[in-house]
C-alpha atoms as a printed R data frame, in Angstrom:
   type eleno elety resid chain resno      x       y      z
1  ATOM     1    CA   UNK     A     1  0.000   0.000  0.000
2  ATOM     2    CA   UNK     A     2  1.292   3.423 -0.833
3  ATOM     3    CA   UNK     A     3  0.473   6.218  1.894
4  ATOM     4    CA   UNK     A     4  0.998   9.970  0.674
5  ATOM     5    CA   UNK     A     5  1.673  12.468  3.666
6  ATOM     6    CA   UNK     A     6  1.486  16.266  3.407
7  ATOM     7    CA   UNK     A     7  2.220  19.148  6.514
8  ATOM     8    CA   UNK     A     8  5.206  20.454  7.832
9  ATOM     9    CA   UNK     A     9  8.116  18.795  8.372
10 ATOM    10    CA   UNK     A    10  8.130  18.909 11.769
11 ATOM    11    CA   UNK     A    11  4.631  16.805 11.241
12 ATOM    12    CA   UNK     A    12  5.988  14.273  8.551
13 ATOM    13    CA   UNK     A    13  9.288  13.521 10.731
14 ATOM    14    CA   UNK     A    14  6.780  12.618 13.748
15 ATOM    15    CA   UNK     A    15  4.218  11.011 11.306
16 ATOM    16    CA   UNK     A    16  6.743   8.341  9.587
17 ATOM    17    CA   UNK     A    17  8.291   7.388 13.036
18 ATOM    18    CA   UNK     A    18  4.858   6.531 13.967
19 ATOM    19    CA   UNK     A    19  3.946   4.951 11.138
20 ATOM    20    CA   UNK     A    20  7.122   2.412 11.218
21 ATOM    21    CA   UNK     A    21  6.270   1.487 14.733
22 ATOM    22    CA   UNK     A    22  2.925   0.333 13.788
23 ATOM    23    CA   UNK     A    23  3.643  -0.903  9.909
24 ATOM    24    CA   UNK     A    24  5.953  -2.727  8.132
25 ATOM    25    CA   UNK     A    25  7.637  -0.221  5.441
26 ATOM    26    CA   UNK     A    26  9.057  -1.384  2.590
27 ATOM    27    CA   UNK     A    27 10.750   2.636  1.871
28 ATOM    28    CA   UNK     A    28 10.433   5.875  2.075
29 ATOM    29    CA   UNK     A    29 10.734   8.776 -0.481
30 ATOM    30    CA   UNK     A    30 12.691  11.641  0.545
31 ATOM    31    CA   UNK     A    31 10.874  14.472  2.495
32 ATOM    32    CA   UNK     A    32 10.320  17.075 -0.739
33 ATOM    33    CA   UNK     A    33  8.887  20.333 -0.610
34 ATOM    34    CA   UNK     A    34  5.482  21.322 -2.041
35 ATOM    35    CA   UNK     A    35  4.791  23.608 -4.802
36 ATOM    36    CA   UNK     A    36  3.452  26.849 -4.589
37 ATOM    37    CA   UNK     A    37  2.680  26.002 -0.694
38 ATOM    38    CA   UNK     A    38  5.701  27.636  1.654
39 ATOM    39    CA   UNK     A    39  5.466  25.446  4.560
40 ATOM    40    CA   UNK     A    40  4.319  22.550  3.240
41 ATOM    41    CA   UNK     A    41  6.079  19.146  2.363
42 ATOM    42    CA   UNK     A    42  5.157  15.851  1.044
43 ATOM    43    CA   UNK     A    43  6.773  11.833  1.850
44 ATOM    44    CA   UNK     A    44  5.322   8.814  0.513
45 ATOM    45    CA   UNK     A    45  5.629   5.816  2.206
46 ATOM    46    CA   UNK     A    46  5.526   2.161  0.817
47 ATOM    47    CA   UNK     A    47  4.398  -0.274  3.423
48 ATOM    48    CA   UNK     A    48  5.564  -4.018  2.859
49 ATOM    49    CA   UNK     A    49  3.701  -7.132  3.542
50 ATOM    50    CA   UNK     A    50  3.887  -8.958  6.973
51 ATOM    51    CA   UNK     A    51  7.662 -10.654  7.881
52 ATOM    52    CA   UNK     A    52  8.159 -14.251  7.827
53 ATOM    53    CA   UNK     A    53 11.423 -15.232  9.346
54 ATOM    54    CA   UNK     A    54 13.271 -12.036  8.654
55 ATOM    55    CA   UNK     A    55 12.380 -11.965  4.754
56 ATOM    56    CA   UNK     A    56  9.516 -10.027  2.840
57 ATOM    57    CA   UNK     A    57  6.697 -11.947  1.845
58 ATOM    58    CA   UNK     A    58  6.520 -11.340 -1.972
């Protein structure tokens, strides 16, 4: 599943650390700034499936 996040980056930083605590991710795309929005930023995140023994489930 692909998650898009938008707010500052104080929000994002907090908001991913969270996220991995609770999901699986697979990766993470670089925190990039928004367009026309000063302020704003946007991260997607790619969550993975569940473990099993240490490798990804594909």
């Amino acid at each position: 599943m692909r998650i898009r996040l938008d707010g500052t980056y104080a929000e994002l930083a907090y908001t991913v650390n969270k996220i991995r605590t609770i999901l699986p991710v697979g990766s993470i795309s670089p925190i990039r700034p928004r367009r026309r929005r000063p302020y704003a930023w946007r991260v997607f995140i790619d969550t993975a499936p569940d473990r099993d023994e240490g490798r990804w489930i594909t």
